[in-house]
N, C-alpha and C positions, 0 to 999 in steps of 0.2 A: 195497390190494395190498401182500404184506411185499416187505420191502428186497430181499430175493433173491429175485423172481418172475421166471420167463421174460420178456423182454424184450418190450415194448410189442407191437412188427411179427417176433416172432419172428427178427430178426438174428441172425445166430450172434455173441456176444461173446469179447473176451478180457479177462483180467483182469489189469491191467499196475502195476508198482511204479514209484513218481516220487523223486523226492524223495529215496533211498537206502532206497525202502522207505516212509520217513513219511508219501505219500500215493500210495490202491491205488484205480486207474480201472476201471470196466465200461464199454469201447468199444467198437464196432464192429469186426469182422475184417477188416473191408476198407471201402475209403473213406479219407476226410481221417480223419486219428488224430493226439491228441494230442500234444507233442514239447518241445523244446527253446522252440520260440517261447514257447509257453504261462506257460513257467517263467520266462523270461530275461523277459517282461510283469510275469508277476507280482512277480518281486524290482524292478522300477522302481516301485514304490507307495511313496510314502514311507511310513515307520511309524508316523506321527503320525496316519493316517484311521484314522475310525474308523465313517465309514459311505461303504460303496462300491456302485457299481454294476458290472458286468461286461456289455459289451454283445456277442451274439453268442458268449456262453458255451460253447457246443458242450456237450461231458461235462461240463465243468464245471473242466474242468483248474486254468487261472489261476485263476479265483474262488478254489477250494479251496484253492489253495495258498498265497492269502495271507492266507485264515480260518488256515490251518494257522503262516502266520510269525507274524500278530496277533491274537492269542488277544481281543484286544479289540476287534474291529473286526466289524463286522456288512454282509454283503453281500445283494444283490440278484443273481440269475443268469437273463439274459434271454435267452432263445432262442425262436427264431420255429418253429422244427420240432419235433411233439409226439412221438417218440417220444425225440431227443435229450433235449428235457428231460427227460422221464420218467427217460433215464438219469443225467443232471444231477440229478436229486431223491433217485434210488437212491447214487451216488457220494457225494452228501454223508450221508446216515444210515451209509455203512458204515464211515465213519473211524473212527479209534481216537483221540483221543473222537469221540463224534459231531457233525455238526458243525450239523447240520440245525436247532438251536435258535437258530441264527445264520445262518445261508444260508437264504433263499428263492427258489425259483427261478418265475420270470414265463415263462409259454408266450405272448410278445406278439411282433408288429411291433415293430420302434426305430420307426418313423415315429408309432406311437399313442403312445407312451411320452410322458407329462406334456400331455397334450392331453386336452381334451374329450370324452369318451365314451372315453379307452385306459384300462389298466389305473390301479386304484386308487393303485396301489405298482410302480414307486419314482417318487415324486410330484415335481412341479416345485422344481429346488432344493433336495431332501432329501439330496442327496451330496454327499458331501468330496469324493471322486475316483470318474472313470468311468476304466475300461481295456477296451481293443478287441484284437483282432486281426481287422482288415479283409479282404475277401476280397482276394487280392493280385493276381489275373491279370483282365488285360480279355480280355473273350471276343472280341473283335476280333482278340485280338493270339494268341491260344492256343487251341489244340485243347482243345472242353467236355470236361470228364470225362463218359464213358457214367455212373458213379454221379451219379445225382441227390442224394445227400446230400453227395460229396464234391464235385460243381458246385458247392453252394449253398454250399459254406463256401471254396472259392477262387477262384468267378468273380464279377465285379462291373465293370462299367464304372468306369475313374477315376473317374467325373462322382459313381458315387455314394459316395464318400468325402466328401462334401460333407453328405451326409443322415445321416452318420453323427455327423458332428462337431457337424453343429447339435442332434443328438438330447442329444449328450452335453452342449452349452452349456443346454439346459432342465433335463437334472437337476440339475446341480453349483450349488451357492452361491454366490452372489460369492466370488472368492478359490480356486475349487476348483481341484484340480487334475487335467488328465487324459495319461493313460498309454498309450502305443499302439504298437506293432511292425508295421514294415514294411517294402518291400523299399528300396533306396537308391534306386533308378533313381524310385521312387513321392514321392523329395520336394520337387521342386515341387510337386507337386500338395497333397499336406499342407501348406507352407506358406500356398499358397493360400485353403486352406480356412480354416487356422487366424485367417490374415488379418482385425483387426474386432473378432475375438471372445475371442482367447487371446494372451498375450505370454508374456515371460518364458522363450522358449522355449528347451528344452535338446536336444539334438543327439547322441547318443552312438552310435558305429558300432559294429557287431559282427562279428569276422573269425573266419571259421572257422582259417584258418590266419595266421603269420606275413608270409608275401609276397603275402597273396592280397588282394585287393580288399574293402569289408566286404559281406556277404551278409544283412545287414539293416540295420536303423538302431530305436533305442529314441528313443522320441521323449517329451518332458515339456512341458508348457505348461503354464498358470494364468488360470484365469477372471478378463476386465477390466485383465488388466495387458497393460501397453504396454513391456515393458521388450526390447530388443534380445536376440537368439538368443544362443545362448553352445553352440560346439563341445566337448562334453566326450571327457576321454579316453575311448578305444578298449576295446572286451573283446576279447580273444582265446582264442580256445574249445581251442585247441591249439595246443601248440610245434612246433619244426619236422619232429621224429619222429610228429608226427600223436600224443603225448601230452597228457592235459587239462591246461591250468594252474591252479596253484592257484585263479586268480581264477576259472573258471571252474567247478572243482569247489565253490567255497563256494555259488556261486549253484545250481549242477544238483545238485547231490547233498547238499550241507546243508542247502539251502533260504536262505542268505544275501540283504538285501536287499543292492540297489546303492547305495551311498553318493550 
């Protein structure tokens, strides 16, 4: 199939610019769509990986975009829905470079991932860093989306944030690091999970406005370490005139990692 073939299930797409332009997605018109989350994940990777996983990739937003910060860093992009991947494998050939000699993208379960009979690639312990974006809503607590693709990318039971992070403790190395965005109200439960298996862990909230409460939280941990949480500072996505701030435009718009 070439790069530009109508879409797997016929979806109507659109074709959306990131990055300032530096990275151009073919996503769905409707449904869960790519955004802010994506990008503000991908700039938490430190810059020193140089082999990543992306768990629950969708189009492929995050992955791409931190193939796109570190030109030396090679990912894996795993999505369990075949026609998102599909768009996932189309979005990485039509970068400018391309980027596809570097991304691969896995049509798997996380639950087969580095197990017996799952996919070959990305194998036990062959990652510097996993990064997620979790689905955020318990369907207990929220009305399902009618779209069945954009259910599957923001309903999950808490309980299974738990099957995520063990996914990502089999890929990553001793010492790895993993990378993850989610809502604030969701962190007990993350630390819970991380609980055992990840220390070290870093904390940074994210406010859409000045007086407002944070409306996510970036989260960092480290495979096998034991070292106590640490609260970092705050991003702020806009001033009080609802203007970007500079911190914010380096990460959304230049592609900037987070310190």
């Amino acid at each position: 199939m070439s790069v530009d073939a109508p879409p797997p299930d016929d979806l109507p797409l659109t074709d959306d610019a990131l990055l300032g332009g530096r990275l151009r997605l073919l996503q769905p018109a409707r449904g869960h769509r790519a955004g802010h989350d994506a990008l503000l994940l991908a700039a938490s990777v430190p810059a020193a990986i140089r082999r990543a996983v992306d768990l629950g990739a969708g189009v492929g937003a995050a992955g791409l975009a931190v193939a796109a910060r570190l030109p030396a860093t090679r990912l894996h992009l795993v999505e369990v829905d075949p026609a998102t991947a599909a768009l996932a494998r189309r979005n990485a050939a039509r970068q400018q470079p391309d980027l596809s000699a570097r991304v691969t993208v896995v049509e798997a379960d996380m639950a087969t991932l580095a197990r017996p009979g799952g996919p070959a690639e990305p194998g036990p312990r062959a990652a510097d860093a996993v990064l997620m974006n979790p689905p955020f809503n318990d369907p207990a607590r929220h009305r399902v989306s009618p779209s069945g693709r954009r259910a599957l990318a923001h309903m999950a039971e808490d309980v299974a944030l738990d099957d995520w992070v063990r996914a990502a403790e089999r890929l990553l190395a001793p010492g790895g690091h993993l990378a993850l965005i989610h809502r604030p109200e969701a962190l007990e439960t993350i630390l819970a999970a991380l609980s055992g298996r990840f220390g070290a862990v870093t904390i940074r909230p994210v406010h859409g406005r000045p007086d407002a409460p944070a409306i996510r939280v970036l989260i960092g941990a480290v495979k096998g370490r034991r070292t106590s949480p640490a609260l970092l500072p705050g991003l702020l996505l806009a001033d009080a005139g609802g203007r970007p701030t500079p911190a914010a435009e380096a990460v959304l718009r230049d592609g900037a990692g987070l310190a």
